[in-house]
DOPATI-22454 format. One line per field, with one value per residue: z, y negated, x of N, C-alpha, C in turn; residue in three letters. Coordinates in Angstrom, 3 decimals. Atoms other than C-alpha are relative to their C-alpha. Layout:
n_c3	c(Z,...);
n_c2	c(Y,...);
n_c1	c(X,...);
ca_c3	c(Z,...);
ca_c2	c(Y,...);
ca_c1	c(X,...);
c_c3	c(Z,...);
c_c2	c(Y,...);
c_c1	c(X,...);
residu	c(Ala,...);
***
This chain:
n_c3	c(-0.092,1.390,-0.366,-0.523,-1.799,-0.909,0.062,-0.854,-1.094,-0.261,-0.005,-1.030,-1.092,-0.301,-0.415,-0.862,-1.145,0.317,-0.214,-1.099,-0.653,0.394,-1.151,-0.504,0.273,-0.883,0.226,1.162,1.173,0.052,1.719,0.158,1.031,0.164,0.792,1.093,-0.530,-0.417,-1.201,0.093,-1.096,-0.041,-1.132,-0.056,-1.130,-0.312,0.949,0.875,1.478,0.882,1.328,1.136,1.070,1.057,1.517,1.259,-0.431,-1.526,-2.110,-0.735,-1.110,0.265,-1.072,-1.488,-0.930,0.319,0.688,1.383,0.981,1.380,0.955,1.175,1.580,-0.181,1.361,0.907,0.451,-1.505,-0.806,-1.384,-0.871,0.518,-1.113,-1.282,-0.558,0.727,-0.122,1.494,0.068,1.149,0.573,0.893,0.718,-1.007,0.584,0.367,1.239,-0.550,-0.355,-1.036,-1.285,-0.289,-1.316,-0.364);
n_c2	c(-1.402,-1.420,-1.765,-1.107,0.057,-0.512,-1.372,-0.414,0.006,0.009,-0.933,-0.441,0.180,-0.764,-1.196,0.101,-0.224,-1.467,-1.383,0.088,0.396,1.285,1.451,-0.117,1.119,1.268,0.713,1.144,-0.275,0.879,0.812,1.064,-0.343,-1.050,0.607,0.462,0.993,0.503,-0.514,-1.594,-0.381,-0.270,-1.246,-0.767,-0.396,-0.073,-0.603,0.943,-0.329,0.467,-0.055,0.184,0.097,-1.856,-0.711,0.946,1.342,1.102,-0.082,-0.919,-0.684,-1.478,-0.844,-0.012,-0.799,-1.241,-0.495,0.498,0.141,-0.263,0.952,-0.628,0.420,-0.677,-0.366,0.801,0.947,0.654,-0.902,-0.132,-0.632,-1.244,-1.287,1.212,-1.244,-1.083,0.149,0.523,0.956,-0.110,0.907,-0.385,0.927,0.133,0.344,1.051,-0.303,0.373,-1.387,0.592,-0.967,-0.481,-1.100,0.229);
n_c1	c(-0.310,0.638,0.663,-0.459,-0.693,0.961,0.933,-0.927,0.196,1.751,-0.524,-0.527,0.705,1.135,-0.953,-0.969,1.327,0.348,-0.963,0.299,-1.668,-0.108,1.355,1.799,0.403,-0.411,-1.232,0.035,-0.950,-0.972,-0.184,-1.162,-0.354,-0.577,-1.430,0.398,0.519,1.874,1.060,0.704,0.004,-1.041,-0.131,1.250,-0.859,-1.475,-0.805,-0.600,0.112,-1.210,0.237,-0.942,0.194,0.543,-0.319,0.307,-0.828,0.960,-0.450,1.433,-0.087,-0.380,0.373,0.601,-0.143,-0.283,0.885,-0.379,0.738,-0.610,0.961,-0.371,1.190,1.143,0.716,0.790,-1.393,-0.464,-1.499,0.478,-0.507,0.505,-0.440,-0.606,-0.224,0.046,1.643,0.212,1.520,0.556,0.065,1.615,1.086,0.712,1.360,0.086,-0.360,-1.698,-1.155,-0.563,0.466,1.731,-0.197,-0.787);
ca_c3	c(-44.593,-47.819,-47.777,-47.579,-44.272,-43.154,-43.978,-42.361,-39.187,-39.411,-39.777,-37.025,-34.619,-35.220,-34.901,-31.582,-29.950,-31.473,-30.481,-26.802,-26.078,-27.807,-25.976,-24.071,-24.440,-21.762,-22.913,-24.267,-27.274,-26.879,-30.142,-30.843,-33.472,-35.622,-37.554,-40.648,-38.725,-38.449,-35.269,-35.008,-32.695,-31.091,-27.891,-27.471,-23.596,-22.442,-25.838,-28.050,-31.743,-34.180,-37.602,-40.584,-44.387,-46.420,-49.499,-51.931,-49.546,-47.008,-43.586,-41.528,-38.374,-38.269,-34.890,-31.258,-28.371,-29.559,-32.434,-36.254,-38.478,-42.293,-45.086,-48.427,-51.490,-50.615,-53.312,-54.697,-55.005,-51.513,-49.921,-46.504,-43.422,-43.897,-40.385,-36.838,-34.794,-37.074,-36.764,-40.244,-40.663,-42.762,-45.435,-46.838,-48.155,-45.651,-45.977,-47.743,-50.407,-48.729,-48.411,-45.161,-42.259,-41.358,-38.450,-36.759);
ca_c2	c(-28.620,-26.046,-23.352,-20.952,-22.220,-22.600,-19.169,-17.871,-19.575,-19.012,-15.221,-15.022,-16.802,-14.220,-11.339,-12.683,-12.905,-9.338,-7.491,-6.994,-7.218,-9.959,-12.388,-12.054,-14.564,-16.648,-17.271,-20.531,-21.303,-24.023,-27.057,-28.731,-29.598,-27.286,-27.737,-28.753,-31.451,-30.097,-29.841,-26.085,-23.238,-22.950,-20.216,-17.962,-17.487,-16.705,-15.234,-17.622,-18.181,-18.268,-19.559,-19.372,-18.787,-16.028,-14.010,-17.047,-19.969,-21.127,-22.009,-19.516,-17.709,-14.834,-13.416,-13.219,-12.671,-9.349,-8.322,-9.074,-10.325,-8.866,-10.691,-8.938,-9.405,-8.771,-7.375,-10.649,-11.734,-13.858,-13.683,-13.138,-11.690,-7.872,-6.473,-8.225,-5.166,-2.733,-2.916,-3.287,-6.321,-5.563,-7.656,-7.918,-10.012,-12.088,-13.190,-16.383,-14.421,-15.487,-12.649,-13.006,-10.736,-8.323,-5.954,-5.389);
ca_c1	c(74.608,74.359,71.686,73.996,75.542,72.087,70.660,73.991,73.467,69.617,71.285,73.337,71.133,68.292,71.176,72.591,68.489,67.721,71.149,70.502,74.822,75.052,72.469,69.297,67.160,68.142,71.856,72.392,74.091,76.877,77.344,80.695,82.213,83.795,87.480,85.357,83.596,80.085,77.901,77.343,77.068,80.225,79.439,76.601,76.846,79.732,80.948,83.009,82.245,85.017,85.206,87.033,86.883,84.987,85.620,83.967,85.725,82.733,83.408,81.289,81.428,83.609,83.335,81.023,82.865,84.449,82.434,83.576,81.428,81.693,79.900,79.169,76.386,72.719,70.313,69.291,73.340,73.846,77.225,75.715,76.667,76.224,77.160,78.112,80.035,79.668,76.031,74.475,71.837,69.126,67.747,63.799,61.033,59.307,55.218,56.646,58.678,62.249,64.928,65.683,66.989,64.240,66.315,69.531);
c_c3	c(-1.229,1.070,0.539,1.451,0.520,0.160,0.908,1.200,0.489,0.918,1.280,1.273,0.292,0.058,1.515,0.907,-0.441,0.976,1.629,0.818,-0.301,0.544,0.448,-0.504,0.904,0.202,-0.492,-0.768,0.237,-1.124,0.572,-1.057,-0.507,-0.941,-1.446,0.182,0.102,1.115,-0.250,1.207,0.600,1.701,-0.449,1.403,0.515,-1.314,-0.863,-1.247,-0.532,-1.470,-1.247,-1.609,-0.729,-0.952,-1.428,0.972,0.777,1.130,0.209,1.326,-0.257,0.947,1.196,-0.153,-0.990,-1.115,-1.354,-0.593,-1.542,-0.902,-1.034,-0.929,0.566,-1.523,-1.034,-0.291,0.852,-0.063,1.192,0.788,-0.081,1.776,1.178,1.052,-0.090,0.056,-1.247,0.354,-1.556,-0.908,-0.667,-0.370,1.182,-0.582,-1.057,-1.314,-0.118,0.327,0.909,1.036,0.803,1.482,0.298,0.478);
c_c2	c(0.710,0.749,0.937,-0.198,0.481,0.911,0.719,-0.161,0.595,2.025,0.544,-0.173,1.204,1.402,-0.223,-0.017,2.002,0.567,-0.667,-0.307,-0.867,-1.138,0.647,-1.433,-1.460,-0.656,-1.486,-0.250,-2.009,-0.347,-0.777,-0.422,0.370,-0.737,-1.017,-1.613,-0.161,0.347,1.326,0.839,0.114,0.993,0.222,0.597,0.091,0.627,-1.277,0.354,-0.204,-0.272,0.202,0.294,0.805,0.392,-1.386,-1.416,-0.871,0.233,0.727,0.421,1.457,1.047,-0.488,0.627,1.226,0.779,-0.835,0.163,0.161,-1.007,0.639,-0.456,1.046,0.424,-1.149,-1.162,-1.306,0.655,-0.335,0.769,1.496,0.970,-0.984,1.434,0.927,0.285,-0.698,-0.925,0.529,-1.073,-0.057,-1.278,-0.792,-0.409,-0.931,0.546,-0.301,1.298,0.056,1.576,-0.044,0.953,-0.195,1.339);
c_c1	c(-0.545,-0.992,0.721,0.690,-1.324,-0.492,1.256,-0.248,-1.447,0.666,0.156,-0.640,-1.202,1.062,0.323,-2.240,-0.309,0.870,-0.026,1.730,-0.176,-0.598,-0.415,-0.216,0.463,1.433,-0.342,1.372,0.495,0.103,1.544,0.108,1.091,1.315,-0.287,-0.822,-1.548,-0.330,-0.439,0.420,1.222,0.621,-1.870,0.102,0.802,1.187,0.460,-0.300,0.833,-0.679,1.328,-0.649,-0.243,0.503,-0.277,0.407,-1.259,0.599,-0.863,0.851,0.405,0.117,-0.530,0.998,1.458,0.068,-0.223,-1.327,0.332,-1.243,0.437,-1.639,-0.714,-0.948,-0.518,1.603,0.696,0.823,-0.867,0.597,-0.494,-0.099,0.841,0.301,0.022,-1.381,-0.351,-1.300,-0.986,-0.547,-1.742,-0.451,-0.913,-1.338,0.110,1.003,1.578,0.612,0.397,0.473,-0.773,0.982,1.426,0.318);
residu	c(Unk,Unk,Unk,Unk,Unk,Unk,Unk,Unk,Unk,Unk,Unk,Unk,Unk,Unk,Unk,Unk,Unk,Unk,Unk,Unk,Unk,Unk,Unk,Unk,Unk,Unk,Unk,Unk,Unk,Unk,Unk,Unk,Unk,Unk,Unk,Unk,Unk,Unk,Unk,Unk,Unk,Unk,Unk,Unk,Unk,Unk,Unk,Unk,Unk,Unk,Unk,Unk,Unk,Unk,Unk,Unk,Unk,Unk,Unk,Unk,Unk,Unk,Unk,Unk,Unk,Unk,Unk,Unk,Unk,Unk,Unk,Unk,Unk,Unk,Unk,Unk,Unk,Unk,Unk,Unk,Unk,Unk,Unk,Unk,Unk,Unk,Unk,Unk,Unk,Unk,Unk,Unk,Unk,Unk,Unk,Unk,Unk,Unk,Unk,Unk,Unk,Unk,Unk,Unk);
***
């Protein structure tokens, strides 16, 4: 798996425990595999994950359930997920000096 998948999923997984529609904690997150042929999330509860193909041509996850996922360039030049429902993700510095989403 690229970084950038993984920081994506890292992404979305800490978006889908934060945003209180989106999960609680006690959903569980369903694995298949996906059209590309990797093991990844492929429900979050009862919400279905979709995938398809971004602006620079990664597979990713393009919508929970309901609730489109956009992906646009963070301050340090990531294509990352920018916004899941129109709900903007934020982006910061963590103790270890990683850019990571900080809120939701």
């Amino acid at each position: 798996m690229s970084k950038k998948f993984s920081l994506i999923i890292f992404s979305l997984c800490f978006v889908f425990n934060v945003c209180a529609y989106a999960a609680s904690p006690f959903d569980e997150y369903g694995y298949d595999y996906n059209a590309i042929g990797d093991y990844a999330p492929s429900s979050v509860g009862y919400q279905r994950i979709e995938y398809g193909y971004n602006a620079v041509g990664d597979y990713v996850p393009t919508s929970v359930g309901n609730q489109r996922i956009e992906y646009g360039y963070n301050a340090v030049g990531d294509y990352v997920p920018t916004s899941v429902g129109g709900r903007r993700i934020e982006y910061g510095y963590n103790a270890y000096g990683d850019y990571v989403p900080m809120g939701y």
